[in-house]
C-alpha positions in Angstrom: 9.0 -36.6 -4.4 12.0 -36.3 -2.2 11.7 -34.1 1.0 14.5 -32.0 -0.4 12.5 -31.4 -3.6 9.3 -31.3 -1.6 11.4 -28.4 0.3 12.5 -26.9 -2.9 8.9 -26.4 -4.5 7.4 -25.0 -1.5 10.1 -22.3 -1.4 9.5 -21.6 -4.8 5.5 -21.2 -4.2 6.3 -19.2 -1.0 8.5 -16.6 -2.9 5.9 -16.1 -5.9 3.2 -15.8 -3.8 5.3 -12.8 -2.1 6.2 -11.4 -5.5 2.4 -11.1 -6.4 1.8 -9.5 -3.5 4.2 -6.5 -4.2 6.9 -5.0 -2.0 7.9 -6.5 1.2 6.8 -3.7 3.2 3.0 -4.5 1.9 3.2 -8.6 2.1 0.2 -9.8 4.0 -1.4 -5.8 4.5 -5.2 -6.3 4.7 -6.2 -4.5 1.6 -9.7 -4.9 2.4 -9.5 -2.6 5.5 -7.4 -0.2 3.4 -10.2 0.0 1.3 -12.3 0.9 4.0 -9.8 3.0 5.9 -9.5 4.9 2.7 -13.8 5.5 2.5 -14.0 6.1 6.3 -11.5 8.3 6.5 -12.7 10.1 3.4 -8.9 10.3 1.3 -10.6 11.0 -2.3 -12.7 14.3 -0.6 -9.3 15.4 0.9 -7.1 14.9 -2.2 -9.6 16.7 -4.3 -9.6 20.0 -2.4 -5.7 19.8 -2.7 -5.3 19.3 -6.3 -9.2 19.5 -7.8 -10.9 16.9 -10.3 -11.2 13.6 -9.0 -8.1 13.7 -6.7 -6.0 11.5 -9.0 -4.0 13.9 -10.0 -2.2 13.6 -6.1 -0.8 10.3 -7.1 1.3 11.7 -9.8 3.7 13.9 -7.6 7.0 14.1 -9.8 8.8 11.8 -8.1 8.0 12.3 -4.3 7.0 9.3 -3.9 9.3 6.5 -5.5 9.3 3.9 -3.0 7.2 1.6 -1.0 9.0 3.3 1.9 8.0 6.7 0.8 4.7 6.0 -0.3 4.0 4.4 3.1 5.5 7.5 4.8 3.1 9.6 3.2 0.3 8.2 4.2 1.8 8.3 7.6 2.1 12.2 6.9 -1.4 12.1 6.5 -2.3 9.9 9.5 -0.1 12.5 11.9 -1.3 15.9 10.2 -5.0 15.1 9.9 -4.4 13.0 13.4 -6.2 9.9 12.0 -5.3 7.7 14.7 -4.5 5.0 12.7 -2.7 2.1 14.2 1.1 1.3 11.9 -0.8 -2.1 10.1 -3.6 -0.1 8.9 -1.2 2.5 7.4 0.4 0.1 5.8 -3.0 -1.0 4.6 -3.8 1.9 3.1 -0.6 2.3 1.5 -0.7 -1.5 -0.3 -4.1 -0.6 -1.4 -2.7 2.8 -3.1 0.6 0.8 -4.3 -2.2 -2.0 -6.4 -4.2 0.9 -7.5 -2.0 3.5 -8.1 2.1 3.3 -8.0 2.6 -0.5 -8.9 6.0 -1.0 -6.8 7.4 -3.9 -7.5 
C-alpha cells in the first residue's frame, strides 16, 4: 500500500468514526459521565414535575430544540437556572447522552 493510499484510508476511517459518533459538537463527549451527570444531578425527577409521567414527554418540545446547538444550549439553561455548576465538557456530556437517547442529530 502506498503512503498516499495508506493516507487515504485512514481519512476515510477517521471521518466514519466521527459520523458514528453524531454531530461535531458531541465528537469525543464522555457519554459515561453524562450518564452519571444526568443520575447525580437527578434530570428524570426534574423533568417529571414539569411535564408528569416519566419525564419523556420534555424531549418532545415542538421544535425548540432542532439542533445539536440548541439541544446543547438547553441543558446549559438548565445548568445556569438550577446553578448546577457544571463545567462546558460535562454539558456537552450530557447533551450527547440526550442526542443518542433521545433527538438522534445527525
Amino acid at each position: 500500500m502506498t503512503r498516499q493510499s495508506l493516507l487515504s484510508a485512514l481519512l476515510c476511517l477517521a471521518s466514519v468514526s466521527a459520523l458514528a459518533q453524531g454531530p461535531a459538537i458531541f465528537v469525543g463527549a464522555d457519554l459515561k459521565l453524562g450518564a452519571q451527570l444526568i443520575a447525580e444531578n437527578q434530570c428524570v425527577a426534574c423533568h417529571q414535575r414539569k411535564v408528569g409521567g416519566d419525564g419523556s414527554a420534555i424531549y418532545q418540545s415542538s421544535g425548540r430544540i432542532d439542533t445539536p446547538g440548541a439541544l446543547r444550549g438547553m441543558i446549559e439553561q438548565c445548568n445556569m437556572e438550577l446553578n448546577l455548576a457544571l463545567f462546558p465538557e460535562e454539558v456537552t456530556a450530557i447533551s450527547a447522552v440526550l442526542n443518542r437517547d433521545h433527538y438522534r442529530f445527525k
